[in-house]
MIMARKE-561497 format. One record per residue (C-alpha): x, y negated, z; residue in one letter. Coordinates in steps of 0.25 Angstrom, whole numbers, plus 5000, padded with zeros to 4 digits. Example, Ala and Ser with C-alpha at 12.3 -4.5 7.8 and 13.67 -1.06 7.14 Angstrom:
% residues 2
504950185031A
505550045029S
//
This chain:
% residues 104
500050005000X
500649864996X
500849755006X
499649665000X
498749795003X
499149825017X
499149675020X
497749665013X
497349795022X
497749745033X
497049595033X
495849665028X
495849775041X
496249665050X
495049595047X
494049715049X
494649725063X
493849585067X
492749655067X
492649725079X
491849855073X
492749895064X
493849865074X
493449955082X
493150055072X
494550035067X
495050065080X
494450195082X
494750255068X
496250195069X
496550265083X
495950395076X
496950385063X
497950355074X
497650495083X
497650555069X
499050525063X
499350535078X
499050675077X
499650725065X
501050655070X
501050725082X
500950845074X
501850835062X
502950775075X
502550935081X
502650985067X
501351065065X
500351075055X
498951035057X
498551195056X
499551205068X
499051095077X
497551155074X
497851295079X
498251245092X
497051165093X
496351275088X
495551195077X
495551175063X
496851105055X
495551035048X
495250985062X
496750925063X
496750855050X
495550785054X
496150735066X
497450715059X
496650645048X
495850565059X
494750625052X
494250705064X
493150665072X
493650765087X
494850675091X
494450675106X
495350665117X
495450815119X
495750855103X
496750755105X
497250805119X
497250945113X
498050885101X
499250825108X
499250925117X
499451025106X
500550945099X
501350935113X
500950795116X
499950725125X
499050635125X
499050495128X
497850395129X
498050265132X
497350135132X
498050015128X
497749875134X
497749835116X
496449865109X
496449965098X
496850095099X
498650155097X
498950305096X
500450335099X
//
């Protein structure tokens, strides 16, 4: 994407994000694309397949690519607790003093 585009893009997004709906909306499906790539990092670093990381969950690799995909609609705490704790890591929730939401 040229510069004139990306600078085009973002005006135009910056503008939407006065009004306060589709702020919030933003927000919401922001943090989900987040979790997602948050996701399928943690498991290229472990260096597993989707197929892998679905067997120890014991659900579908549809299911993974959906989440991965931030196309799933069961990201609740618990799938995400069961996530992390199936890659090695834990899970961390926090609730920054900034609005919006930051997955690290």
């Amino acid at each position: 994407m040229n510069k004139t585009k990306l600078n085009t893009f973002e005006s135009h997004l910056k503008s939407k994000l006065r009004d306060k709906r589709f702020a919030d909306g933003y927000t919401v499906e922001k943090a989900k694309v987040d979790i997602a790539h948050k996701i399928a990092e943690l498991r290229h670093e472990k260096k597993i397949s989707q197929v892998v990381l679905a067997k120890r969950l014991k659900v579908s690799q549809q299911f993974i690519s959906q989440l991965e995909s931030a196309e799933g609609q069961n990201m609740t705490l618990e799938t995400l607790s069961r996530i992390a704790d199936s890659l090695g890591f834990g899970l961390k929730i926090t609730f920054p003093k900034e609005p919006g939401v930051v997955v690290a």
